[in-house]
LUMLOTI-483427 format. One record per residue (C-alpha): residue number from 0; residue in one letter; z, y, x. Coordinates in pm, whole numbers, m for minus. Each point is the difference from the previous one (the first is absolute). Layout:
<recs>
 num residu      w      v      u
 NUM      A      Z      Y      X
...
</recs>
This chain:
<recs>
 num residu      w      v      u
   0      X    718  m1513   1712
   1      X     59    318    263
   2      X    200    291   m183
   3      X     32    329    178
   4      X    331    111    161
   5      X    110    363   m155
   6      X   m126    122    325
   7      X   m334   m178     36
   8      X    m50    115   m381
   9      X     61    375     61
  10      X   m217    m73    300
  11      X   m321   m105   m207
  12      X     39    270   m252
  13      X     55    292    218
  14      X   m306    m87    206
  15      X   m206    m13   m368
  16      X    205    345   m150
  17      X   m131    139    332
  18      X   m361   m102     13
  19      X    m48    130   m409
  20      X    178    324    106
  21      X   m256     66    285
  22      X   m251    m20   m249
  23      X    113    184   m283
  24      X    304    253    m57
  25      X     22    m56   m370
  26      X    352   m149   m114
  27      X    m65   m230   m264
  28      X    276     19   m315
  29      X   m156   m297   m189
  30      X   m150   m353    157
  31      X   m268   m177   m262
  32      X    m39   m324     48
  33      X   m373   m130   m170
  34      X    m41   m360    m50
  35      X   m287   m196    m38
  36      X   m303    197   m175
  37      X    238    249    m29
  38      X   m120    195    323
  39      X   m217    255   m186
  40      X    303    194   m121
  41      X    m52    160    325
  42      X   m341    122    m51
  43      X    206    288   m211
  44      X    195     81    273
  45      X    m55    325    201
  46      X    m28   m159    336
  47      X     91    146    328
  48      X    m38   m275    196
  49      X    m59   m367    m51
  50      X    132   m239    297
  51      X   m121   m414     41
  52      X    333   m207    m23
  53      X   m123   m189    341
  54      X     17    362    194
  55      X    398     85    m82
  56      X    195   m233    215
  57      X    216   m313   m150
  58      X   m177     55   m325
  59      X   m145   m344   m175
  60      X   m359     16   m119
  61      X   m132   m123   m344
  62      X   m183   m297    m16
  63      X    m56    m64   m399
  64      X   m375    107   m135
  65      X     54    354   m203
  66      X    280    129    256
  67      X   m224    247    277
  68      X    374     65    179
  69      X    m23    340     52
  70      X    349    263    m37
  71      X   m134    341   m140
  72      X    207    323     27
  73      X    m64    282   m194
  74      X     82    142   m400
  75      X    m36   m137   m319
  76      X    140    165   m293
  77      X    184    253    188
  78      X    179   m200    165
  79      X    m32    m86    391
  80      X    m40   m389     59
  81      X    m75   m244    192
  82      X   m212   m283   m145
  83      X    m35   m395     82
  84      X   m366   m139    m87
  85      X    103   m375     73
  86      X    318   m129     29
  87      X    122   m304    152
  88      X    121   m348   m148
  89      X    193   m272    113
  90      X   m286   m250    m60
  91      X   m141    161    305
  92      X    223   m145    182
  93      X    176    358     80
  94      X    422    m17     10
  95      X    179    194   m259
  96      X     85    254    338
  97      X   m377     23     43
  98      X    m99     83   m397
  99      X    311    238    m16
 100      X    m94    172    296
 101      X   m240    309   m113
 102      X    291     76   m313
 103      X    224     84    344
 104      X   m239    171    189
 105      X    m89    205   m322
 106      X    367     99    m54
 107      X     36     72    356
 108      X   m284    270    m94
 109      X    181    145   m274
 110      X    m88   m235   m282
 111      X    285     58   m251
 112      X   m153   m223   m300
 113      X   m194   m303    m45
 114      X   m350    m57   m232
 115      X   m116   m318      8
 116      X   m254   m233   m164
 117      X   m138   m341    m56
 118      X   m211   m229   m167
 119      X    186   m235   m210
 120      X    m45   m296   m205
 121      X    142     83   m381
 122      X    215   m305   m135
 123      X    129    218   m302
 124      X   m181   m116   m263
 125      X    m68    410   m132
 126      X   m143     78    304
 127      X   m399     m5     24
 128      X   m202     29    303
 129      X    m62    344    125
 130      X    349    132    m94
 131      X    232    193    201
 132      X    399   m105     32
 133      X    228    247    146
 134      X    249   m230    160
 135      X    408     57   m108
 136      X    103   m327    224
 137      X   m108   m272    238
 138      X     75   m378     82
 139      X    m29    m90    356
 140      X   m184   m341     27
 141      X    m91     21    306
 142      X    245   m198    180
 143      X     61    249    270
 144      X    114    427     31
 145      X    m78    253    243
 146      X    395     78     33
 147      X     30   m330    194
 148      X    107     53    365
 149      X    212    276    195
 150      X     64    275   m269
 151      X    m82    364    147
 152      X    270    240   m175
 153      X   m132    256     72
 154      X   m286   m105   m289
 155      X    242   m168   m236
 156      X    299   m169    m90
 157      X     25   m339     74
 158      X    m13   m159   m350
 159      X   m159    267   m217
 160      X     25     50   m376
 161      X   m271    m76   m190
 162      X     72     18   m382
 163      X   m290    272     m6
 164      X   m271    m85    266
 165      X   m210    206   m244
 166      X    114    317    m51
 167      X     72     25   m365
 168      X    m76    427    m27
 169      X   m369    m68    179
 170      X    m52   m275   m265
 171      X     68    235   m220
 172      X   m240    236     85
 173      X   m272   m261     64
 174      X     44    m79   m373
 175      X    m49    374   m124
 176      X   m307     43    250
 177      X   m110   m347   m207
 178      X     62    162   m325
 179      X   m108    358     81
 180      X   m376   m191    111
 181      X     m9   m218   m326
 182      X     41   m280    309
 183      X    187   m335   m157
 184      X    216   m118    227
 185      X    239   m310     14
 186      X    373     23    165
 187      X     90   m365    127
 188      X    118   m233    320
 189      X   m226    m91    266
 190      X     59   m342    224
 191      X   m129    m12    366
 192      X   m135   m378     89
 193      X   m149    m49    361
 194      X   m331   m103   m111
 195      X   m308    m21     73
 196      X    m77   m243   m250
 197      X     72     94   m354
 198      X    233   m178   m203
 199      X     m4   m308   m202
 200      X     72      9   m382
 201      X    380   m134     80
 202      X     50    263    248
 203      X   m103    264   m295
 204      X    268   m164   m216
 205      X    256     25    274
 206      X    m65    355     62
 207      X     m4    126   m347
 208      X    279   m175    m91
 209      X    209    167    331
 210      X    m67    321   m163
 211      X   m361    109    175
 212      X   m244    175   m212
 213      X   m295      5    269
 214      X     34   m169    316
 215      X   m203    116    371
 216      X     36   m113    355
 217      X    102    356    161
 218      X    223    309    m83
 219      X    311   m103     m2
 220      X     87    m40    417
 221      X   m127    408      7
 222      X    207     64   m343
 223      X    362   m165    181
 224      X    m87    215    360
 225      X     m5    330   m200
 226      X    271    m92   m219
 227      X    258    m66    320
 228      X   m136    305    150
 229      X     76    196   m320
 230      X   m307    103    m90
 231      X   m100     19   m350
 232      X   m279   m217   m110
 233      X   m257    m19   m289
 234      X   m232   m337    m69
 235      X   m314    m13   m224
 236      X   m194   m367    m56
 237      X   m341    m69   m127
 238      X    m29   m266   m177
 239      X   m288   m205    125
 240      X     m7   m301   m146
 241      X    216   m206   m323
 242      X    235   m260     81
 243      X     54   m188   m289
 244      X     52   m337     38
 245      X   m136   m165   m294
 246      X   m344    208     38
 247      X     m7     m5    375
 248      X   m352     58    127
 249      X    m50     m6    354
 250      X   m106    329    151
 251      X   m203    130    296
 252      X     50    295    232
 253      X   m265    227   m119
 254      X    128    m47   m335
 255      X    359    134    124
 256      X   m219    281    199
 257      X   m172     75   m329
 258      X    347     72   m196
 259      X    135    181    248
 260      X   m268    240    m26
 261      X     60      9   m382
 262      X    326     72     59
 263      X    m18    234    273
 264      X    m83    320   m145
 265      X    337    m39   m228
 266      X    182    m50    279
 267      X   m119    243    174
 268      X     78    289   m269
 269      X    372   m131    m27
 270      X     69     21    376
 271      X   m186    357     50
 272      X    156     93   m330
 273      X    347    m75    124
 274      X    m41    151    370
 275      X   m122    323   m240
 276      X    299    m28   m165
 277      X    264    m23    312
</recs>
């Protein structure tokens, strides 16, 4: 596998920083990342401009049904941001570099904090399909790390801390937003896995018993870029589907589409609730 040399990196993302800025002037504070049939938390966004991830240079496009890969600047609860609709997974057969890539551009723009979602799988047997879970850790599955390769410090230390990838005072608020909109949400672990496939009923053992309450196939390459760049970071899942072993039932893509979209509105009041609140 190619990695980028510190200079070759810089490179790529100065030629996308640059292309974005001759478009817009706004200097987005927060990125939001929207995972799959998640994308319509942008429909509340005031929207200044709205730009096709295969126009800005070095960017990856989305390939995965419910992800239109477009990056929308503009406002959304008083707050100026800058707004994934798609994201990339490894399963696509993008590098960790390659999935990490629009967290660096965005805090090249000015992004300070993190928002990101997913669709997840819920192995805690409490959780029901169409919750939300604000994430308060991660387990990294997935066998590889964006980190690998020439460090740049001028982004981050070489080995960075990460005993709070989540930052602890945003959970907190995401919880009061929750209570304050008679919203239930769960607090719990989430597991990245490469996918596609979904798992078997052993692999749902093994992950609960690690510690995962849901489990996805995304999030947590973006979550370890903003963390060594020091950015703070805030994670909401959906939970699209159960994953309980000894009731497994097997499960089709619409169906994950269709709790999503159950899901979504909740989701969407915590985040826009919490960039109110900032």
């Amino acid at each position: 596998m190619h990695i980028d040399t510190v200079a070759e990196f810089r490179k790529k993302r100065d030629e996308a920083v640059a292309f974005i800025q001759s478009k817009t002037n706004l200097k987005p504070d927060f990125l939001i990342i929207l995972g799959t049939g998640l994308g319509r938390l942008a429909e509340q966004m005031d929207t200044e401009i709205s730009i096709p991830y295969d126009e800005i240079p070095h960017f990856p496009v989305s390939t995965v049904e419910s992800h239109s890969g477009r990056l929308r600047f503009g406002t959304l609860g008083g707050k100026k941001v800058m707004a994934m609709q798609g994201r990339f997974h490894y399963y696509e057969d993008y590098t960790m570099h390659q999935i990490a890539f629009p967290v660096r551009v965005a805090n090249a723009l000015g992004a300070h904090t993190l928002l990101v979602s997913n669709a997840a799988g819920g192995m805690n047997p409490i959780y029901r399909r169409g919750d939300i879970m604000c994430i308060v850790d991660h387990v990294n599955m997935l066998g590889d790390n964006p980190l690998i390769g020439p460090n740049d410090d001028d982004l981050g230390v070489r080995f960075p801390d990460m005993s709070e990838p989540y930052t602890k005072e945003l959970v907190e608020l995401a919880e009061q937003a929750a209570l304050d909109n008679g919203i239930k949400m769960h607090q719990g672990v989430y597991v990245a896995v490469t996918g596609p496939n979904l798992e078997t009923r052993a692999e749902y053992r093994f992950l609960r018993l690690i510690g995962a309450d849901v489990v996805g196939m995304s999030t947590v390459p973006e979550v370890i870029a903003a963390t060594h760049m020091g950015m703070k970071v805030l994670g909401v899942s959906a939970i699209t589907d159960e994953c309980f072993p000894d009731s497994l039932q097997p499960v089709e893509m619409a169906e994950i589409l269709e709790a999503a979209n159950i899901a979504e509105p909740k989701l969407t009041k915590v985040i826009t609730s919490v960039l109110e609140r900032l």
